[in-house]
N, C-alpha and C positions, 0 to 999 in steps of 0.2 A: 636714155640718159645714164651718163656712166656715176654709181656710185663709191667715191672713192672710198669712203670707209669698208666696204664691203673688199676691195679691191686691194686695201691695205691689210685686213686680216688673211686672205685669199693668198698672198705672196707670204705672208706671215707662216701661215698653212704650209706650203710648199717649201717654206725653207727648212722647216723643221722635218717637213718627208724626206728633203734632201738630207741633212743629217744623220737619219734616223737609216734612212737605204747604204748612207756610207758606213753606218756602224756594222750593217747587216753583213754588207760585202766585204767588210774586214773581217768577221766572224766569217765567214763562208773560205776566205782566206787562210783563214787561221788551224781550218781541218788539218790531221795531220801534222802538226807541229805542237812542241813542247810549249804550251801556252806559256808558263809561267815564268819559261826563262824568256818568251817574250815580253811579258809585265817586268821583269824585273830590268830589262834591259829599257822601256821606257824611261820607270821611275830614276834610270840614272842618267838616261839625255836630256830630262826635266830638272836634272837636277835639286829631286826629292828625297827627301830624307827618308828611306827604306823601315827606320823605325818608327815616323810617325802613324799615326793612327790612318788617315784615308790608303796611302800608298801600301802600307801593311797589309788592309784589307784587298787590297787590287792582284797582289802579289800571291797573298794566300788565295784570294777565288779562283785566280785563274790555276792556281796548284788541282783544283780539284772540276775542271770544265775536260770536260769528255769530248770526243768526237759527235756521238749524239746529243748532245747537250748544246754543242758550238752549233749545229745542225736545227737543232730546235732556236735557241735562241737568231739564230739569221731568218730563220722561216716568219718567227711571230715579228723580227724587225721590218722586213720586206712587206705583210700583209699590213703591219701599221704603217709602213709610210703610204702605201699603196692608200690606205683610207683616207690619210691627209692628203695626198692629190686629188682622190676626187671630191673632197670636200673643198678645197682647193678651186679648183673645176668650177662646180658646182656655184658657189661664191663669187671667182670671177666673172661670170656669167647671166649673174643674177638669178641663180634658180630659188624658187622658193625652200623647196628640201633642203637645199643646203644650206639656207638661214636657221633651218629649227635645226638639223643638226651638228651646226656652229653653237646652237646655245645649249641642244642638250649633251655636246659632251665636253663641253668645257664646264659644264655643272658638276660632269659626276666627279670629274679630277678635284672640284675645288675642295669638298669635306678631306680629302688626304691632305691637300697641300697647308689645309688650316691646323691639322691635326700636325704636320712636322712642323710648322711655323711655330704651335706651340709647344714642341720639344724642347724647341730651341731658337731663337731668332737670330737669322746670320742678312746681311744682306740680299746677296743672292733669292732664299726661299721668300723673303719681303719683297723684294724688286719681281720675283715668279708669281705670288699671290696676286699683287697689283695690277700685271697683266694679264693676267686670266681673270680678274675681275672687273676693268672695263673691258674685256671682250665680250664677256656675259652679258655686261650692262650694255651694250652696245647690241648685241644680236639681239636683246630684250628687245628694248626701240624697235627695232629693225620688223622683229615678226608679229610685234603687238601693235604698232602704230595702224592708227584709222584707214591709213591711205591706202592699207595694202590687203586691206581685211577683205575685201571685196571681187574675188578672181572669178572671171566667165572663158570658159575657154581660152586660157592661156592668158586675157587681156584680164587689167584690173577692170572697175568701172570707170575710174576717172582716165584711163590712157582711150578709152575706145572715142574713137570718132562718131559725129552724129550717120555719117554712113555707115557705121556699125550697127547702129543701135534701129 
C-alpha cells in the first residue's frame, strides 16, 4: 500500500537534493573564474540594489571564495544532496530507516531554524519552520504509530498472512 504522505515528503526530499546538486554544479563551474564579478553581474540582472544589505553581502563573499573554497563548498553540496536522495529513496519506498532518518534530521535543523525565527521574524523563516515542523510531526506518527512497531523479517505482524505465520 502506497503511503502518500511518505511519498509526498520523499519527492519533497529530492527536490531540495535537486536544488542543492544544482547549486554544487554551479560552484564546480565557477572554478576558475572571478567569482565576484560574477555576483555582481547577478545582483544587476535581478535588478538589486548593490547597496542593499543581502546583495552587499553576496558580492563581498564571493570577493573572498577561493578556488579551494569553491571546491569545498560543491563537494559538501553534492554529498548533501546525495543524502536527500537517498533519504529520498528510502521514503519512497517505504523503508523503515528512512522514516527515523526523516524525523531525526529534520530535528537537528529545527533548534537553528527556531533560534533565526527568533532573530528576527520574516515570512519566509515562518513559512520554513512550519514545514519542517509538520514534517517532524508527521515522521513522529509515522515511526511511533502501533502498526508498525512490530517487524519479523521484513513483514510487519499485521501485513503477514496466516500462511506466514
Amino acid at each position: 500500500m502506497i503511503n502518500k504522505g511518505l511519498r509526498a515528503i520523499a519527492f519533497f526530499e529530492a527536490c531540495k537534493g535537486a536544488l542543492v546538486m544544482l547549486a554544487g554544479l554551479t560552484a564546480f563551474s565557477l572554478i576558475h573564474e572571478n567569482v565576484q564579478v560574477v555576483a555582481e553581474q547577478l545582483v544587476q540582472h535581478m535588478h538589486l540594489n548593490p547597496a542593499r544589505h543581502v546583495p552587499r553581502i553576496l558580492v563581498e563573499s564571493a570577493g573572498h571564495l577561493t578556488d579551494g573554497r569553491l571546491r569545498m563548498l560543491a563537494f559538501f553540496a553534492l554529498l548533501y544532496s546525495a543524502v536527500r536522495y537517498i533519504e529520498a529513496y528510502g521514503l519512497w519506498f517505504g523503508k523503515r530507516w528512512a522514516e527515523w532518518f526523516a524525523l531525526l534530521s529534520g530535528g537537528i535543523y529545527l533548534p537553528v531554524e527556531l533560534y533565526e525565527l527568533s532573530k528576527g521574524f520574516t515570512w519566509l523563516k515562518t513559512v520554513l519552520v512550519a514545514v519542517n515542523l509538520l514534517v517532524i510531526l508527521y515522521m513522529a506518527i509515522e515511526v511511533f504509530s502501533l502498526k508498525k512497531r512490530h517487524y519479523t523479517f521484513g513483514k510487519s505482524v499485521e501485513s503477514r498472512t496466516e500462511a506466514d505465520l
